[in-house]
N, C-alpha and C positions, 0 to 999 in steps of 0.2 A: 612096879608091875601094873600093869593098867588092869583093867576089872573087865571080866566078861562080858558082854554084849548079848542082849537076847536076838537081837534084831542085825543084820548086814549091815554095811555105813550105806552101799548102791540103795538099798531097801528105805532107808533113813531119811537121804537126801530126795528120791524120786517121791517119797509118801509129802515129806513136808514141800516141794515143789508145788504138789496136784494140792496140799490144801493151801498153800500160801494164793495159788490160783482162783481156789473156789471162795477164799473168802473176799477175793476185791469185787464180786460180780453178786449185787445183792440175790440176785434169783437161784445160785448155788451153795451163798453163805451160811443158810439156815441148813444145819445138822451134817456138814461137811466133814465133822471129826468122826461121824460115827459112819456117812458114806465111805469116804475113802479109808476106813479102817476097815468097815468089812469088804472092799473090794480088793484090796492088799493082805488080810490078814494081821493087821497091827491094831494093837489094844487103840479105842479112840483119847483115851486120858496120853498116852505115850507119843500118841502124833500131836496131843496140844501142847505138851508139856518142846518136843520137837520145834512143832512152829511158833514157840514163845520166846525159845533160844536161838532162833532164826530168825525174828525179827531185832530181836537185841542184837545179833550181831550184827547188821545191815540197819543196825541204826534207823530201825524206821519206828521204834517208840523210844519215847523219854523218858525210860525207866531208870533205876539206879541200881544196876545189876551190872555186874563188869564179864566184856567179851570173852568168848572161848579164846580168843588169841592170849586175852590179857589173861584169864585164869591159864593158862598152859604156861607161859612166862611165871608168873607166879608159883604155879609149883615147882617150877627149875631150880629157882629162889630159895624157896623155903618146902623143902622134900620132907621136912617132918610133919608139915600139917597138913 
């Protein structure tokens, strides 16, 4: 059973777009989680935590954190954990 959502996915995807935008342009990167969180209404910790799982997935850091694809496959796998 997946788990409630505070947040729309349209809501999810448009917040972390506008910040994945604001932080490659030094002159909008500073304090961009708390802009576009108050101009959207989304907590700014929940658009970072957003655009840190958007960047792992799009592979643009080298973290050692495994994709939503991969963890979705994984739970299919092993439904008890």
């Amino acid at each position: 059973m997946a788990a409630h959502r505070k947040y729309p996915e349209e809501l999810r995807e448009r917040a972390t777009r506008m910040a994945l935008d604001a932080r490659k342009d030094p002159a909008t990167r500073t304090g961009a989680f708390k802009r576009i969180g108050e101009q959207l209404g989304v907590h700014p910790e929940a658009l970072r935590t957003w655009m840190s799982r958007a960047e792992v997935d799009q592979r643009q850091v080298n973290w050692h954190f495994t994709t939503s694809d991969a963890r979705i496959k994984l739970r299919h796998l092993y439904p008890e954990h």
